[in-house]
VOBA-1610 file (N, C-alpha, C; in pm, whole numbers, padded with zeros to 5 digits, always signed):
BEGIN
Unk+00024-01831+00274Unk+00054-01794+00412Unk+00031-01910+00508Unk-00030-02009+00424Unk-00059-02105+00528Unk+00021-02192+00608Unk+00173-02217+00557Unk+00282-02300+00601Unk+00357-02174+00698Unk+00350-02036+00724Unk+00397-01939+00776Unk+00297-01944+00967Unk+00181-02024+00913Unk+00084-01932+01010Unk+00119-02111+01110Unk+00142-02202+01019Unk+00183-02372+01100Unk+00313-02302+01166Unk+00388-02252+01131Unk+00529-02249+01216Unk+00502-02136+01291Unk+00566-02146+01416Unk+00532-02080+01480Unk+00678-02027+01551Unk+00654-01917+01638Unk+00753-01826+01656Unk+00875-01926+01758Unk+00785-01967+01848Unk+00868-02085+01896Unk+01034-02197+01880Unk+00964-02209+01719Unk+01005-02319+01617Unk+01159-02234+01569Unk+01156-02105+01577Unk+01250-02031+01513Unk+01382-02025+01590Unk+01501-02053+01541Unk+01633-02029+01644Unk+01625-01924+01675Unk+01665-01945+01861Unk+01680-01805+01958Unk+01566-01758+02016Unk+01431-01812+01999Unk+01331-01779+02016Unk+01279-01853+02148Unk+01317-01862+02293Unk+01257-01920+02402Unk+01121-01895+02414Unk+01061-01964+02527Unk+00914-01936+02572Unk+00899-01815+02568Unk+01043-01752+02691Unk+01002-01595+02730Unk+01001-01463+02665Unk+01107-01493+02519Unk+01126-01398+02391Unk+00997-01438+02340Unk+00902-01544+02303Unk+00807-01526+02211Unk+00675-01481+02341Unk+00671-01486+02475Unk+00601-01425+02533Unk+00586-01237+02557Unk+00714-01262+02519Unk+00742-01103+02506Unk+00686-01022+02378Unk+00712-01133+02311Unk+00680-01103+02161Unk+00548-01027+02156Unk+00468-01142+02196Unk+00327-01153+02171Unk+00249-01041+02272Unk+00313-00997+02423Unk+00246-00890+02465Unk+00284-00772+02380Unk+00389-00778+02269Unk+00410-00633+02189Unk+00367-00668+02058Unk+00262-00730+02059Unk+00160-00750+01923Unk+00188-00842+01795Unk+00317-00891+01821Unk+00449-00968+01747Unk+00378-01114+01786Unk+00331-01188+01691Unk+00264-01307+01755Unk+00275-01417+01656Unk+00281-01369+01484Unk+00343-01466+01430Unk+00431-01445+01343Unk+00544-01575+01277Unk+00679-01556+01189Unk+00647-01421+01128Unk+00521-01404+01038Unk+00545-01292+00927Unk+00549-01172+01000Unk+00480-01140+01097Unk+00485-01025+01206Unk+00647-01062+01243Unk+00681-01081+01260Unk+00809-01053+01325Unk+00913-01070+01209Unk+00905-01117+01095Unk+00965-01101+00958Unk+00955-00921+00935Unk+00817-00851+00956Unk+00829-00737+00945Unk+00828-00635+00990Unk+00874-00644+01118Unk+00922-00556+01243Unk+01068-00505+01179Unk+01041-00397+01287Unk+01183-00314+01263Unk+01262-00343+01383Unk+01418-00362+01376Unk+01490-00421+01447Unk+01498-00334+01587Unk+01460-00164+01563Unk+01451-00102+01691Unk+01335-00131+01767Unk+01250-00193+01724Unk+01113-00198+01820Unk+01134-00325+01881Unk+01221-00419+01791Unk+01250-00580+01825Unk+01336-00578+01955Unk+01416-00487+01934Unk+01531-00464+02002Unk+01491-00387+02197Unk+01386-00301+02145Unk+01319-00270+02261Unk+01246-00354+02370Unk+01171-00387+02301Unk+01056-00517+02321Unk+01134-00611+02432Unk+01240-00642+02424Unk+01304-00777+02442Unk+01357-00726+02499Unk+01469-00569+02541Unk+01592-00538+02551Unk+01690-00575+02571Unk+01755-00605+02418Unk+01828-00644+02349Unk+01921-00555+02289Unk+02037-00591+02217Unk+02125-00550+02100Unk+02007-00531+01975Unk+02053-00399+01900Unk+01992-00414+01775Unk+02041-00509+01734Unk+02143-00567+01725Unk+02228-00710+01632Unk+02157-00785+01658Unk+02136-00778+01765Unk+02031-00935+01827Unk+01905-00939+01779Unk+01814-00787+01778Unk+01708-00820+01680Unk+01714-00820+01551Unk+01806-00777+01509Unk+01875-00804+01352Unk+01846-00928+01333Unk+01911-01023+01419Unk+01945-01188+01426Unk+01820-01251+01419Unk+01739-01178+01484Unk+01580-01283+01529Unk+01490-01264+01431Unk+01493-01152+01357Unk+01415-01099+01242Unk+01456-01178+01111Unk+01584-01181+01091Unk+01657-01224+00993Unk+01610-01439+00952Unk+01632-01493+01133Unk+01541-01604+01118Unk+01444-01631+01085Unk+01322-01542+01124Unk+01202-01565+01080Unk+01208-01506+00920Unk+01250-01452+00879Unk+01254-01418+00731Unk+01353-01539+00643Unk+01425-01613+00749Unk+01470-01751+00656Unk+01370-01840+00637Unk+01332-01846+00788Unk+01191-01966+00741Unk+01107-01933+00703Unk+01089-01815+00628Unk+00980-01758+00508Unk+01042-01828+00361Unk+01160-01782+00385Unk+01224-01794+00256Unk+01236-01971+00198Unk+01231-02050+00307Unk+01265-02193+00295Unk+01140-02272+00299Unk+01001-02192+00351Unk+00910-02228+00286Unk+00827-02171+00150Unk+00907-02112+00112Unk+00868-02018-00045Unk+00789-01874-00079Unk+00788-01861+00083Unk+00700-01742+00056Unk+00780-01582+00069Unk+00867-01619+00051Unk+00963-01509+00048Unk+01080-01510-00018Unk+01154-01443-00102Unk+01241-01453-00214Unk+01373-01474-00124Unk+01482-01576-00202Unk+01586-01564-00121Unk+01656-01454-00137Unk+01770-01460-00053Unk+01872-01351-00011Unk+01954-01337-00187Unk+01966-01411-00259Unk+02025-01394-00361Unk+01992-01513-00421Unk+01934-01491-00609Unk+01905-01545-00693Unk+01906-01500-00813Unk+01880-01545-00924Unk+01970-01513-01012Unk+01868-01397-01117Unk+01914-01313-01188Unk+01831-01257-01249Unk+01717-01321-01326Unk+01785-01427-01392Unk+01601-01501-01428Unk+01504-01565-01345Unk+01572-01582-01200Unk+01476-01644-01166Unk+01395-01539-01114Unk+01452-01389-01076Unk+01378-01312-00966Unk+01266-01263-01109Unk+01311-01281-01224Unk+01224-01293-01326Unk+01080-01352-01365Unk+01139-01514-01330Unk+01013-01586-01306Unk+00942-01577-01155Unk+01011-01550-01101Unk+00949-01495-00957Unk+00822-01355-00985Unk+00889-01294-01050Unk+00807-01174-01094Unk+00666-01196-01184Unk+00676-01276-01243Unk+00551-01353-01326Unk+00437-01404-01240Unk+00493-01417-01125Unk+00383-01479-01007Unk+00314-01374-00940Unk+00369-01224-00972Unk+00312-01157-00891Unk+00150-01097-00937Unk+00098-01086-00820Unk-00042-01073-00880Unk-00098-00911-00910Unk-00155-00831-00983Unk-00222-00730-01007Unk-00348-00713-01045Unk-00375-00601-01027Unk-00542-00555-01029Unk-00573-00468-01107Unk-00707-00458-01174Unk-00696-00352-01274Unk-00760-00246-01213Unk-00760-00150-01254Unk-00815+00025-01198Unk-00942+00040-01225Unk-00982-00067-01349Unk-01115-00008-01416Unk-01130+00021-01526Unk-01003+00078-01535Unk-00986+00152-01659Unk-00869+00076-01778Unk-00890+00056-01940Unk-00762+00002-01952Unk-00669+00055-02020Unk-00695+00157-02079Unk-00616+00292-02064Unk-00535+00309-01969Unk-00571+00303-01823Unk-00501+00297-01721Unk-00384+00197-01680Unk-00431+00125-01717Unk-00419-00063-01681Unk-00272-00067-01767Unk-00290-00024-01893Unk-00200-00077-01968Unk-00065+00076-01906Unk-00068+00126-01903Unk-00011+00284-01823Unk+00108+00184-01752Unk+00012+00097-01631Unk+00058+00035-01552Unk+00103-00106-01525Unk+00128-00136-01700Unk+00173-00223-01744Unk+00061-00358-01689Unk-00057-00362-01669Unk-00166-00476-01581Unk-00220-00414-01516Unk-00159-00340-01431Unk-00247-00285-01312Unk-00167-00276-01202Unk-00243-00250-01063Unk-00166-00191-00970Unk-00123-00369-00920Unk+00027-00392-00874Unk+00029-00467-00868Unk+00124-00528-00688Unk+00141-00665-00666Unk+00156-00685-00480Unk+00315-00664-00508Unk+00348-00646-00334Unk+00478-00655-00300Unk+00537-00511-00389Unk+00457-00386-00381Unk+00514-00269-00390Unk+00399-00146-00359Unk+00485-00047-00338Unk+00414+00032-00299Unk+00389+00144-00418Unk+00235+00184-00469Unk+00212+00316-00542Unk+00186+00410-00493Unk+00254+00512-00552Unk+00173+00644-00469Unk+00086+00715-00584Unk-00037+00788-00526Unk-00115+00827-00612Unk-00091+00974-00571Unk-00067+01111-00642Unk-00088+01219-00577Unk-00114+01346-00688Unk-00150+01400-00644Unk-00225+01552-00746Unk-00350+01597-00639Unk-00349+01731-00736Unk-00492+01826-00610Unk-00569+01729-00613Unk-00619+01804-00498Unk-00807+01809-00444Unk-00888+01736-00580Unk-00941+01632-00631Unk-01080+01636-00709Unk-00972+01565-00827Unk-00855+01557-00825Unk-00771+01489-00927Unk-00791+01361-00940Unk-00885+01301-00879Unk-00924+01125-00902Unk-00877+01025-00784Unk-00750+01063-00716Unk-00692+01004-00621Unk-00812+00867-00533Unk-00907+00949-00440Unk-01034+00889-00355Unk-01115+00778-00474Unk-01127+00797-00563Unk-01222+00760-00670Unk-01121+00631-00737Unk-01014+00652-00719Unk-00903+00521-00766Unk-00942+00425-00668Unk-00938+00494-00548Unk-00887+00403-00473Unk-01030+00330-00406Unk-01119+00361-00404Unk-01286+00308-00424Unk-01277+00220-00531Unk-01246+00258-00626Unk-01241+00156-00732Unk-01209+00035-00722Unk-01055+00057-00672Unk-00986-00053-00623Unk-01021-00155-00529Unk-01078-00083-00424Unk-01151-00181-00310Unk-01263-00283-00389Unk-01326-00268-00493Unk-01400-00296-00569Unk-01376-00414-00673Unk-01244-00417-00708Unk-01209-00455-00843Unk-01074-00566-00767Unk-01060-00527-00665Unk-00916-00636-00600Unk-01031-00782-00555Unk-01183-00762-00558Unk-01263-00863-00473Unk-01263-00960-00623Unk-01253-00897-00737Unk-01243-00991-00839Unk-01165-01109-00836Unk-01223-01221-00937Unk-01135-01343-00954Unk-01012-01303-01037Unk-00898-01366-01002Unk-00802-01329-01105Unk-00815-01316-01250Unk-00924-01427-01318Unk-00916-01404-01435Unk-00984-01301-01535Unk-01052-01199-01443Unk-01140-01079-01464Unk-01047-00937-01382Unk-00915-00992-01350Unk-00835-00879-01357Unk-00829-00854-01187Unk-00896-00937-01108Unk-00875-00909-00968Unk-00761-00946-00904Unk-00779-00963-00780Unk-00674-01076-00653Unk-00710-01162-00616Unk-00859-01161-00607Unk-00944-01275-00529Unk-00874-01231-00413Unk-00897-01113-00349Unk-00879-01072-00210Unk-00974-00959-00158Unk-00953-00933-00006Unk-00992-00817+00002Unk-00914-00685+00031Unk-00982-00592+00086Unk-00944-00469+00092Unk-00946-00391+00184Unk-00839-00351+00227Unk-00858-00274+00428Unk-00796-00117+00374Unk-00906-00040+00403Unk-00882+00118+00352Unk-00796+00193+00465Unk-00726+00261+00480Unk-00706+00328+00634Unk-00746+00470+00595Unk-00825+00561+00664Unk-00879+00660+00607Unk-00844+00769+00687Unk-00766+00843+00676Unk-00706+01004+00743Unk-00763+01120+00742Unk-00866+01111+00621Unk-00916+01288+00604Unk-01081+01254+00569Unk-01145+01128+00639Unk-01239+01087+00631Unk-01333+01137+00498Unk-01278+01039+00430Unk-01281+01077+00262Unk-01369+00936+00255Unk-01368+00782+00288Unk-01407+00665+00261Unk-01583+00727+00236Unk-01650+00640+00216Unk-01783+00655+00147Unk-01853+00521+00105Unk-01911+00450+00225Unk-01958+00311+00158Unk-02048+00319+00050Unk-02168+00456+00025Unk-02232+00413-00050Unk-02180+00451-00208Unk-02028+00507-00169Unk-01991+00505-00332Unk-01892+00415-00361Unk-01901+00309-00252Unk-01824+00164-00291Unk-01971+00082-00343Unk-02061+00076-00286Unk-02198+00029-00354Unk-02281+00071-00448Unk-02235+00255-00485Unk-02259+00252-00609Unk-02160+00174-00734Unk-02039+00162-00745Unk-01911+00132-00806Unk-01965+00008-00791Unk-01964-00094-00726Unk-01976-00214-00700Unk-02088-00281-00841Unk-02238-00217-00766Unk-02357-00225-00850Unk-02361-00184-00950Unk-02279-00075-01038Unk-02271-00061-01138Unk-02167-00172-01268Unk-02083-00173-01153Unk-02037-00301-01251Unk-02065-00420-01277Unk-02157-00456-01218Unk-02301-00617-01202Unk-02188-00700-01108Unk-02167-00623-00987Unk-02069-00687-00896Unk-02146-00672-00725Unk-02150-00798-00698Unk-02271-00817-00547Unk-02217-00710-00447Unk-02307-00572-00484Unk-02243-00467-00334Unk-02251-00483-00219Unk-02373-00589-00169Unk-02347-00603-00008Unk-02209-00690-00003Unk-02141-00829-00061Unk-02058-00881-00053Unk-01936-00752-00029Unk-01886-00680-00128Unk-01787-00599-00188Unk-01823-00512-00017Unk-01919-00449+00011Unk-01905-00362+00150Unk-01870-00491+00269Unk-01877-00641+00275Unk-01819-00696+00377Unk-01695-00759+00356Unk-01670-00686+00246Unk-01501-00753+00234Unk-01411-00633+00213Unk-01496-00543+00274Unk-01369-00406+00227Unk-01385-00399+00408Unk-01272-00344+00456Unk-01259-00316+00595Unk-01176-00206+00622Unk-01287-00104+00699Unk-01210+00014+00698Unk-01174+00098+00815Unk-01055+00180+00845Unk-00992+00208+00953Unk-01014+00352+00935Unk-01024+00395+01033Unk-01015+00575+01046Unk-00956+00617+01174Unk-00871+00674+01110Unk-00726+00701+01162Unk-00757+00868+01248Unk-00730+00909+01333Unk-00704+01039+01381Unk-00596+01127+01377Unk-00476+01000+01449Unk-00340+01147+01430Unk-00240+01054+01396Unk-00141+01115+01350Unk+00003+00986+01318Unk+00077+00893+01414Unk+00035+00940+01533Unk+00033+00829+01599Unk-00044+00723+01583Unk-00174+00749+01571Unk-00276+00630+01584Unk-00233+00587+01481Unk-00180+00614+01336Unk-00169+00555+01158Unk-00041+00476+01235Unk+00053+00554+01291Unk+00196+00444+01304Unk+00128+00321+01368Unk+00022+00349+01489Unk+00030+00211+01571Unk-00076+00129+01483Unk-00159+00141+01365Unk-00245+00091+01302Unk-00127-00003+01248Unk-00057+00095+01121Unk+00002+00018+01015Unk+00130-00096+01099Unk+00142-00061+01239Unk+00229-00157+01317Unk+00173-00312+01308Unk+00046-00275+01356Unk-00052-00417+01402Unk-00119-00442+01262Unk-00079-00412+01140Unk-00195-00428+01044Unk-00142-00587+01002Unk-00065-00654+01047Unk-00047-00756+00961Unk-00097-00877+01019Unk-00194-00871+01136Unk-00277-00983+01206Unk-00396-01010+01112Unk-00426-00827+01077Unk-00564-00772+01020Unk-00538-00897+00899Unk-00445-00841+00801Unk-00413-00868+00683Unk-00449-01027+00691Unk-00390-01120+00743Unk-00357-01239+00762Unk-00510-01290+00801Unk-00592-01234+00891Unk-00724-01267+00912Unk-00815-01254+00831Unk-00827-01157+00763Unk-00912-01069+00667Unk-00894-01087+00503Unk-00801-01186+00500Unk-00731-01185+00355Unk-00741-01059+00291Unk-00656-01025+00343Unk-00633-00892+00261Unk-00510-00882+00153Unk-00588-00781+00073Unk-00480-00841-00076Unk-00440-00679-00116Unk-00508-00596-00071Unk-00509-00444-00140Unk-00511-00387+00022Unk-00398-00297+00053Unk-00414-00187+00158Unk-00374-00021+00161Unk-00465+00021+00165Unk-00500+00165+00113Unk-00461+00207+00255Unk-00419+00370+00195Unk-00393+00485+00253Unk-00420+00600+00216Unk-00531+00626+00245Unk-00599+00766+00223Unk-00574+00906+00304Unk-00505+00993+00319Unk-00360+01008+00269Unk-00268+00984+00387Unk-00146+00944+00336Unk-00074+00883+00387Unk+00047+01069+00428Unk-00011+01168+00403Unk+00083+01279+00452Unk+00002+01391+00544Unk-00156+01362+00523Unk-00192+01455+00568Unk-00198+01497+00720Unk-00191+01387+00816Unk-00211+01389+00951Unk-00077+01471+00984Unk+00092+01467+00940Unk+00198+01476+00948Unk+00229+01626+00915Unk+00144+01678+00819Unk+00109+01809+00771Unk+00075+01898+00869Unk-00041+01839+00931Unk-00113+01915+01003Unk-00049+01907+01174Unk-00023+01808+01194Unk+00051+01783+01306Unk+00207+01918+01325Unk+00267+01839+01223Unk+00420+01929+01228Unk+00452+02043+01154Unk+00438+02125+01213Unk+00435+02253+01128Unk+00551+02344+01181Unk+00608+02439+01077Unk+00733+02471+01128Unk+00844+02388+01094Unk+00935+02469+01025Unk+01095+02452+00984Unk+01162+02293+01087Unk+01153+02351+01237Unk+01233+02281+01381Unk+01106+02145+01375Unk+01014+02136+01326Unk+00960+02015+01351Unk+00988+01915+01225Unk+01075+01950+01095Unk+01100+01899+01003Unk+01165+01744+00976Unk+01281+01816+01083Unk+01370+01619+01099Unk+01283+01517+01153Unk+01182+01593+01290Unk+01105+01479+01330Unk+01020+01378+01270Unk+00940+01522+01120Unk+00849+01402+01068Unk+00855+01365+00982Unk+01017+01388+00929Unk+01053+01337+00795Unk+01086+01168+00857Unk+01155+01178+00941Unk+01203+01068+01020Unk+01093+00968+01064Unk+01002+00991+01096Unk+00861+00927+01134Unk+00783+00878+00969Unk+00777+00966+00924Unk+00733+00941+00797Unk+00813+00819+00714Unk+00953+00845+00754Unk+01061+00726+00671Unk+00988+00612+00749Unk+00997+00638+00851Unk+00976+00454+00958Unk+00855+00404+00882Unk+00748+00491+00867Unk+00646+00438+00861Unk+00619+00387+00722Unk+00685+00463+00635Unk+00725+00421+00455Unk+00760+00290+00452Unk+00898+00302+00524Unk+00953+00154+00529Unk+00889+00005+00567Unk+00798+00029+00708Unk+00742-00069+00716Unk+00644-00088+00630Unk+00579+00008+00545Unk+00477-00024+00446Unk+00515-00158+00346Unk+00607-00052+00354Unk+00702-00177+00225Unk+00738-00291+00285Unk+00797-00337+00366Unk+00801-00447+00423Unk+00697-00513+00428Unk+00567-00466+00459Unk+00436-00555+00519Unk+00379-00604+00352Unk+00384-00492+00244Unk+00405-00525+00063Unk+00440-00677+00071Unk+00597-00662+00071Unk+00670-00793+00030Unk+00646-00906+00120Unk+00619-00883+00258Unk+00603-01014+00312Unk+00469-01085+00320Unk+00377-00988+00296Unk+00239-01045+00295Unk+00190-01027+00142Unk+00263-00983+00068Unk+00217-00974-00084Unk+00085-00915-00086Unk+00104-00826-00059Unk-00042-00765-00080Unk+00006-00617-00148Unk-00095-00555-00209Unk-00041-00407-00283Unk-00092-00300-00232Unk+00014-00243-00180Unk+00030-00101-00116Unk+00023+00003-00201Unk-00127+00122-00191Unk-00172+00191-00235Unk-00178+00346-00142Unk-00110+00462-00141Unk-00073+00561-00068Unk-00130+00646-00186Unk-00236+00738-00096Unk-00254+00890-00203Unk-00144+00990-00128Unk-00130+01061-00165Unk-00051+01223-00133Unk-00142+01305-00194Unk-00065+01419-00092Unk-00097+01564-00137Unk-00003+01589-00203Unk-00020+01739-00257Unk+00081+01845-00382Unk+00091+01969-00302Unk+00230+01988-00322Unk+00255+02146-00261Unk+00316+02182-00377Unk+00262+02368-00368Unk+00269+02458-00462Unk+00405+02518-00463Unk+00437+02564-00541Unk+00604+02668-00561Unk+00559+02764-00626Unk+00504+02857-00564Unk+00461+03016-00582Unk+00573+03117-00674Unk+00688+03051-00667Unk+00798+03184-00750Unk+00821+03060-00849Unk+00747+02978-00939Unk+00784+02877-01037Unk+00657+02958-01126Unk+00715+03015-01242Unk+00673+03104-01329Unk+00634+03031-01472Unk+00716+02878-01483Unk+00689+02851-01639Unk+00708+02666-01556Unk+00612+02597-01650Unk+00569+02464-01616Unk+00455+02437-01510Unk+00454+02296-01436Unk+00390+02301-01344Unk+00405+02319-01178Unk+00332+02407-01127Unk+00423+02446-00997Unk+00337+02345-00875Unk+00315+02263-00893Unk+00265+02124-00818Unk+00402+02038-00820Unk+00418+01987-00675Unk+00537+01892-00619Unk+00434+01757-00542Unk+00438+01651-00525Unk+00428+01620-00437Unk+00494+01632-00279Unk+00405+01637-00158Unk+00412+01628-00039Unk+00540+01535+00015Unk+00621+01550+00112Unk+00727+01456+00171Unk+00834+01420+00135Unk+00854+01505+00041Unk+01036+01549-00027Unk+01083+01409-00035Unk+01214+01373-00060Unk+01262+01293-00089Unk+01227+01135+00010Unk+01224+01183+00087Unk+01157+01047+00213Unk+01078+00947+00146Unk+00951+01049+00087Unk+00843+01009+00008Unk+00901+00927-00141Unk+00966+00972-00197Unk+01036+00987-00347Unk+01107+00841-00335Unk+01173+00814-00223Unk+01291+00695-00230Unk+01180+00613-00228Unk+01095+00632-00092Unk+01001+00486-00043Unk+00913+00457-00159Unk+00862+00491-00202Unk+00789+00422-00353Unk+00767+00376-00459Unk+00748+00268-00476Unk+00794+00214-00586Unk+00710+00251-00687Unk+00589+00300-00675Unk+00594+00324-00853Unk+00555+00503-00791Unk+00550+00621-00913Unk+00428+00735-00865Unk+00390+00768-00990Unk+00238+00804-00930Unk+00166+00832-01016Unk+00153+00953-01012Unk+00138+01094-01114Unk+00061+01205-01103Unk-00085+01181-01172Unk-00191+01202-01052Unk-00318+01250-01139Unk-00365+01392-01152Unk-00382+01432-01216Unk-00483+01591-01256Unk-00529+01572-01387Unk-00631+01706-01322Unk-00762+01725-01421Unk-00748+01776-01558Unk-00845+01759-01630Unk-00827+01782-01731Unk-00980+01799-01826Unk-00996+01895-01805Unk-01175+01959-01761Unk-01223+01815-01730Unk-01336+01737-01769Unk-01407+01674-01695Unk-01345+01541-01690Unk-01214+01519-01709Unk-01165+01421-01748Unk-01069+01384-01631Unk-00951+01291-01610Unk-00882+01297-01544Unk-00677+01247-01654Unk-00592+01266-01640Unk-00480+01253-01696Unk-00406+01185-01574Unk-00354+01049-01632Unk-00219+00993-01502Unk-00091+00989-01583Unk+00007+01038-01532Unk+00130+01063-01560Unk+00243+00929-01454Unk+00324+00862-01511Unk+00385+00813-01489Unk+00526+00856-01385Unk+00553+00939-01280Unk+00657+01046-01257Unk+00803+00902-01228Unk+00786+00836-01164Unk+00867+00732-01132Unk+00849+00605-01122Unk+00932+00539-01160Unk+00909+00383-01149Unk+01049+00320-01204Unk+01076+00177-01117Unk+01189+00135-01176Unk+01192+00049-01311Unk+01078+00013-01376Unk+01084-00020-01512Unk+00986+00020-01616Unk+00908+00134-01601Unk+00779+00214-01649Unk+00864+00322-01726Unk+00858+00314-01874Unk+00930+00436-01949Unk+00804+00518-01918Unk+00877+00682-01883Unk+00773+00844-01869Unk+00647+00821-01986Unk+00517+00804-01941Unk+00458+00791-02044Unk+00276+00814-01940Unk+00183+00823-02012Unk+00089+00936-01956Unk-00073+00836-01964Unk-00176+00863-01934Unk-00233+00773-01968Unk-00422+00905-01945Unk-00506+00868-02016Unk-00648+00946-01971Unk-00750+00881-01915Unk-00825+00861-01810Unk-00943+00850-01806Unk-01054+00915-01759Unk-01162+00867-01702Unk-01278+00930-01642Unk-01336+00875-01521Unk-01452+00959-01436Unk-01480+00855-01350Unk-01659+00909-01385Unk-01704+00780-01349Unk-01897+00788-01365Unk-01913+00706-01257Unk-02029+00670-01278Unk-02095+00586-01146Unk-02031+00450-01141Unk-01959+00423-01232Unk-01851+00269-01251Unk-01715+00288-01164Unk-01691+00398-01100Unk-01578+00482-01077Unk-01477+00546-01199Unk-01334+00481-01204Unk-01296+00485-01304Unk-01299+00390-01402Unk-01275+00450-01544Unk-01337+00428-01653Unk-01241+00470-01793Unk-01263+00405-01860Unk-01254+00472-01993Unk-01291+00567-02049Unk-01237+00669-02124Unk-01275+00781-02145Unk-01401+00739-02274Unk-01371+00663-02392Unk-01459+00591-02460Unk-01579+00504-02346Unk-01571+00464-02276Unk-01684+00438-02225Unk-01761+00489-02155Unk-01721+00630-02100Unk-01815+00685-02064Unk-01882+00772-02147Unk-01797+00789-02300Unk-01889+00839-02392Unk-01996+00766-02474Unk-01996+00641-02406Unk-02116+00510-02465Unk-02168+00526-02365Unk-02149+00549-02256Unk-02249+00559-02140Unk-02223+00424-02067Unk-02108+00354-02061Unk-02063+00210-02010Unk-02017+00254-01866
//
């Protein structure tokens, strides 16, 4: 990020004093921030043509691309190949899991984690804050970790139990995890808007969403409030993903499960946010229980054959199901 954070908004065609002053009172302050804006807010900001913020967005995402930190507009299947070899992942903890997920959870996409209440979801994602502070060659990012927390689920002292149990320094691991608590979907939209100053300051390598449906749930209720927060929900999907690929960091979303009461044979668990949810994610996970155990199911992904995986969680978080029967 460091040749991104030298150029400056300035430097970019079309970009005067008074467009990047504008910029910067609407929180837009450097190339990658404005690489991952959406062209209606660009377009506002400035008032402008969407084309025109099309145009200004599109620059700063060239001079990403021409200093390497962003894939070009078209390249060839092997290279987006060897491009793909660079990308970095983290392990869960578990390698049962790990291998599920072909390495681990990995940057520049978004997972969704979702199943009931007590299905492991919170306990992944603790983990994770935990295990992303690792050096790469022990399965980390060598980054940190910014939680955003919706149903005030976060828990430092079971990031410092997790931490200390794995002979990993817990006061370090609690000052490199940084965490947000969110109130209503407004406040999550204007968080995940501004999160990419955070990111860029904080080295952040892992950004959690603890849950990423529930505020929207509770907020919009009723048939007539449906288009609104499917529509809100898309915006906010999308920029997830954007802030993924341009800051390479790995986007981690739990969900909820809604029930289908007249579904008589199989499982009558859906995930939350219908298709909105379904397009924006790149990989999903189902977790549920499985008496004291936990089961992850593979539901989608664009190169993950359907395939299932078990573990557990102890005071390590998650785990191997063999190791927590050694007591590891």
């Amino acid at each position: 990020m460091a040749e991104a954070l030298v150029l400056a908004l300035r430097d970019l065609d079309g970009i005067s004093p008074t467009v990047e002053e504008r910029l910067h009172d609407a929180g837009i302050e450097s190339v990658l921030e404005l690489a991952a804006a959406l062209p209606e807010e660009v377009a506002q900001v400035l008032g402008v043509s969407k084309e025109r913020a099309y145009e200004l967005i599109y620059s700063a995402q060239t001079a990403l691309m021409d200093s390497g930190l962003l894939d070009k507009s078209f390249l060839s299947a092997l290279d987006a190949l060897e491009r793909r070899k660079n990308l970095l992942k983290c392990t869960t903890g578990s390698k049962s899991l790990d291998a599920l997920l072909r390495g681990g959870v990995e940057t520049q996409a978004i997972t969704e984690l979702w199943g009931e209440y007590g299905s492991g979801k919170t306990q992944l994602c603790h983990t994770l804050c935990v295990t992303c502070q690792l050096s790469r060659k022990d399965g980390g990012f060598e980054g940190n970790g910014l939680y955003i927390d919706t149903e005030s689920t976060f828990r430092p002292e079971r990031l410092y139990q997790i931490a200390e149990a794995r002979g990993v320094d817990p006061t370090m691991v609690l000052k490199n995890t940084f965490v947000c608590r969110v109130y209503n979907s407004s406040h999550l939209e204007f968080i995940v808007k501004n999160v990419g100053k955070y990111i860029e300051k904080y080295n952040v390598r892992l950004l959690i969403v603890d849950s990423v449906i529930s505020l929207y749930r509770g907020e919009f209720t009723g048939r007539e409030t449906l288009a609104e927060r499917q529509q809100r929900l898309n915006k906010l999907l999308h920029r997830l993903l954007r802030i993924a690929e341009i800051y390479n960091v790995a986007v981690v979303l739990t969900n909820q499960v809604q029930s289908q009461p007249d579904m008589f044979f199989g499982d009558p668990n859906k995930p939350s946010g219908g298709h909105v949810m379904a397009h924006s994610c790149t990989y999903r996970i189902y977790l549920k229980k499985i008496g004291q155990d936990r089961k992850a199911i593979i539901v989608d992904s664009p190169y993950h054959p359907y395939s299932e995986a078990t573990f557990s969680i102890t005071d390590k978080g998650v785990v191997d199901i063999e190791d927590k029967r050694r007591g590891g």
